[in-house]
C-alpha positions in Angstrom: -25.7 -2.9 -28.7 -22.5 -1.3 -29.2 -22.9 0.6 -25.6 -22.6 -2.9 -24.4 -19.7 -3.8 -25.7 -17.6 -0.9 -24.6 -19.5 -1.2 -20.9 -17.8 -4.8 -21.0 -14.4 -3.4 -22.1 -14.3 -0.9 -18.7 -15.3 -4.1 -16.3 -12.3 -6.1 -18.3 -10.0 -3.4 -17.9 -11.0 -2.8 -14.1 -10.6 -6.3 -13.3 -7.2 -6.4 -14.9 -6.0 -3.8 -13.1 -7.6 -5.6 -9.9 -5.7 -8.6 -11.0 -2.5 -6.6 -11.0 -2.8 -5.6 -7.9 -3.5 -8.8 -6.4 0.0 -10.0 -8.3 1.8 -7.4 -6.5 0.2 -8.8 -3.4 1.1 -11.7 -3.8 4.7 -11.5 -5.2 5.2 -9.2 -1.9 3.9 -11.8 0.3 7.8 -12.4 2.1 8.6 -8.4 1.9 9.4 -6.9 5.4 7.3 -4.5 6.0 5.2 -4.7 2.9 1.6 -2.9 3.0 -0.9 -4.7 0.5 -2.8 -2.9 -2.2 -6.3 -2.5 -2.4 -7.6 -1.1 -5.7 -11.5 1.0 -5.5 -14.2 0.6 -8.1 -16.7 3.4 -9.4 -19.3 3.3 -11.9 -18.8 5.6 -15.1 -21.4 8.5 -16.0 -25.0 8.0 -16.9 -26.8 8.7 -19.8 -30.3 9.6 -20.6 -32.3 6.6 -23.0 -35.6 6.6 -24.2 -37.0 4.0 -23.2 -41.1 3.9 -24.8 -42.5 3.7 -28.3 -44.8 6.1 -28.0 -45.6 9.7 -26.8 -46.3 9.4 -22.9 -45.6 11.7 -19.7 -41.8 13.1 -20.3 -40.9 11.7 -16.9 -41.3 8.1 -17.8 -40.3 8.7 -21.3 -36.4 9.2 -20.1 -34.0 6.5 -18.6 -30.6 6.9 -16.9 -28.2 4.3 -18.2 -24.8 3.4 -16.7 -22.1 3.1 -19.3 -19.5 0.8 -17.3 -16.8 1.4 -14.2 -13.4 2.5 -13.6 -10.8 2.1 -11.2 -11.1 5.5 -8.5 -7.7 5.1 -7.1 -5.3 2.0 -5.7 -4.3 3.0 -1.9 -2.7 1.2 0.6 -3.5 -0.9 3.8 -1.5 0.0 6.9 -2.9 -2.4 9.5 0.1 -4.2 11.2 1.9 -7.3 9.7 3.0 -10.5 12.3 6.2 -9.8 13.9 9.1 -12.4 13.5 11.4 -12.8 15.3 15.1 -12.6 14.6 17.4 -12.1 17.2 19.3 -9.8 15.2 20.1 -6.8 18.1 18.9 -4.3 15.0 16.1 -5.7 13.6 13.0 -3.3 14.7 9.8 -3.9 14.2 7.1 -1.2 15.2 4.0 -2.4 17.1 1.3 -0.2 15.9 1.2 3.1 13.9 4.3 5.0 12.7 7.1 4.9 10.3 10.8 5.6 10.5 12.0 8.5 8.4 15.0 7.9 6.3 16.8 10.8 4.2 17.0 10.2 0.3 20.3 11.6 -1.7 18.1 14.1 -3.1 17.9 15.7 0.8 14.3 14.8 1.1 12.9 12.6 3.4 11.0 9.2 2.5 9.1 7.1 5.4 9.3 3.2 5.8 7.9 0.6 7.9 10.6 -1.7 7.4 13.1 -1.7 10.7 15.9 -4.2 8.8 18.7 -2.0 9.9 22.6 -1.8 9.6 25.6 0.3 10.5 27.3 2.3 7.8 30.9 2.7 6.9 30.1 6.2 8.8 28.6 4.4 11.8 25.3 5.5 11.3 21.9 3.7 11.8 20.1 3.1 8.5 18.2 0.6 6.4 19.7 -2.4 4.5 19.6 -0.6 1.2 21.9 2.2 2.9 19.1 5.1 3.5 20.7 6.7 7.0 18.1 7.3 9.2 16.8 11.1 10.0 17.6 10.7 14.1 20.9 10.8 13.3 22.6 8.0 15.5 26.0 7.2 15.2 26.9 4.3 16.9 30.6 3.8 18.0 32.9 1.4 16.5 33.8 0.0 19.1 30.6 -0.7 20.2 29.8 -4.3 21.9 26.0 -4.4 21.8 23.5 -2.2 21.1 20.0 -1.0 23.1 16.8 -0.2 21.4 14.0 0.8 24.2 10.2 0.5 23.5 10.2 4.4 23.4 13.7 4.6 20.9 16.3 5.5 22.9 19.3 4.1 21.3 22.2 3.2 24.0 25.4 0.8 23.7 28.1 -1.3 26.1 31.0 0.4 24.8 34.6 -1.3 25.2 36.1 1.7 28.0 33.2 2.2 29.5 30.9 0.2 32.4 27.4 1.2 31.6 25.7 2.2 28.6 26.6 4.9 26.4 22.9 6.4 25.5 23.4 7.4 21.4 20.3 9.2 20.8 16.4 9.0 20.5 14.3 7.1 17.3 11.3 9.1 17.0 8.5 7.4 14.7 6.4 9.8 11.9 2.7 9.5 11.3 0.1 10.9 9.0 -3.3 12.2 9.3 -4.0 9.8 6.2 -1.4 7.6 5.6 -2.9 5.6 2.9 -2.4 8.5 1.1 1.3 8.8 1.3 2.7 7.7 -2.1 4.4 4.6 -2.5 8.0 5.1 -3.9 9.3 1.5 -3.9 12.4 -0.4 -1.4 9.4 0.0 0.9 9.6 3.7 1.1 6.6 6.4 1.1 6.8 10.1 0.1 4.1 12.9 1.8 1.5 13.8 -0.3 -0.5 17.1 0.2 -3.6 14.7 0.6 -1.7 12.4 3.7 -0.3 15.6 5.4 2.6 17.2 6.9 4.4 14.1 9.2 3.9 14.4 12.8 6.7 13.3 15.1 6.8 11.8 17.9 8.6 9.2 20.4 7.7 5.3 20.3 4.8 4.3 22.6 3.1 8.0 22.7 0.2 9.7 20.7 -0.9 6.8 19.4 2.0 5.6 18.1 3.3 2.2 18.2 6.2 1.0 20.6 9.5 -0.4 18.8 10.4 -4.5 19.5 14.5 -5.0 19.5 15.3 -8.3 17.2 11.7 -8.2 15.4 10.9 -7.4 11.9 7.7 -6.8 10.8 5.7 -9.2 8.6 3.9 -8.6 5.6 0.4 -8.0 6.0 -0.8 -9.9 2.6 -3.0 -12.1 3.5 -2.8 -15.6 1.1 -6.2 -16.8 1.3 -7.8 -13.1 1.2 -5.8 -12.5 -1.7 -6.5 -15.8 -3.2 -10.5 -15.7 -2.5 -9.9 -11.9 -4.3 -8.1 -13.4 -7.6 -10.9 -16.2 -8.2 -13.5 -13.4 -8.2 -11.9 -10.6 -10.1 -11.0 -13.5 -12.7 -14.4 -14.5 -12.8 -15.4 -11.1 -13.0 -13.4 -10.7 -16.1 -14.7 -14.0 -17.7 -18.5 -12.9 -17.5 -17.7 -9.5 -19.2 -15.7 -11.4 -21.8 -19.4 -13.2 -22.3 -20.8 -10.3 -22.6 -18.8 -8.7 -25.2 -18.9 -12.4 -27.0 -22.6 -12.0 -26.7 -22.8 -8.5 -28.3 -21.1 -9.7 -31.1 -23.2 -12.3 -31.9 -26.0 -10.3 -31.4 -25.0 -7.6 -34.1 -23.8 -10.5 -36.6 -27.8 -11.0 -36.5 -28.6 -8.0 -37.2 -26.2 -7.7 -40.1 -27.5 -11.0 -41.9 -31.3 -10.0 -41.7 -32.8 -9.6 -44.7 -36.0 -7.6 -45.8 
């Protein structure tokens, strides 16, 4: 009876960590660019019981018993998130796979889905929270207005010149298994040995997505999913509650009877 308790403990602790997720979700639901969680379930080693009362052929005589479940591993989902539109000349939202690779103060390189872009006080592209983009362009001060193509090339109407000034070329990143990459917060990603070395490439070409000028990419949480997901986990949670409750009771029995 005491097995059963414990069993119930792992389900309760797997379902919390479910719920968790589903919080995160949820509290991400308005987060450019945000990728929801999704948290995997396995069941725990088995043990052999005996299962008879008497002496019988060995192989009926032994049982396999599970002894509860764990969490295997919390990845995330990269299918694409509604774009909205913004009108904002560098807003950029990418339609299909890739991400944007962005330099950390540390010199390495993080990845991000999130194409909320500004200028810095050096004129380079980067994100809002000031990570300079990796392609390097520096757009003039002077600059007017500002070109993103489909395939990332990056042009401007400067103030002496007619036609564009071409800046330079976004290429996008991908991974063999990007829901391996590991999340690092600010809606950046960090290679993993198990996502792979990052593969470059422009906008639009092996597979990758094409970029949309004064669009920013949506969450992909999806409120009723999510929703549908809480009421079961929480319900999950409840029944192993019962069952612990009902193990309990079960051993105050055994504890009162008398010979």
């Amino acid at each position: 009876m005491l097995d059963a308790i414990y069993i119930a403990a792992t389900g309760m602790q797997a379902e919390q960590t479910q719920i968790d997720a589903i919080s995160n979700n949820l509290a991400n639901i308005n987060t450019t660019g945000y990728k929801k969680s999704k948290v995997s379930f396995e069941d725990l080693v088995y043990q052999q019981v005996n299962n008879v009362q008497f002496p019988i052929d060995s192989a009926q005589q032994m049982m396999l018993s599970g002894l509860g479940t764990s969490v295997s591993g919390i990845s995330k989902d990269f299918s694409a998130g509604d774009l909205k539109a913004t009108q904002n000349q560098l807003d950029l939202a990418i339609q299909g796979a890739g991400f944007f690779e962005v330099d950390l103060p540390n010199g390495e390189k993080a990845y991000t889905r999130s194409g909320a872009l500004k200028i810095d006080s050096d004129g380079m592209l980067s994100t809002i929270d000031g990570r300079v983009l990796s392609a390097g362009v520096r757009i003039p001060s002077d600059a007017s207005q500002i070109l993103i193509r489909p395939d990332g090339t990056v042009a401007a109407q400067v103030s002496d010149r007619e036609e564009l000034m071409e800046l330079g070329q976004l290429d996008l990143a991908n991974f063999a298994t990007p829901e391996s990459l590991e999340p690092l917060g600010n809606g950046l990603y960090a290679s993993t040995e198990a996502s792979g070395l990052p593969l470059y490439s422009e906008p639009g070409s092996n597979g990758l997505g094409e970029l949309a000028q004064g669009y920013l990419e949506s969450s992909n949480v999806d409120l009723v999913e999510e929703m549908l997901n809480l009421v079961i986990a929480q319900r999950a949670y409840e029944v192993n509650s019962q069952i612990i409750r009902a193990s309990d009771e079960i051993l105050k029995i055994n504890n009162n009877l008398r010979s």
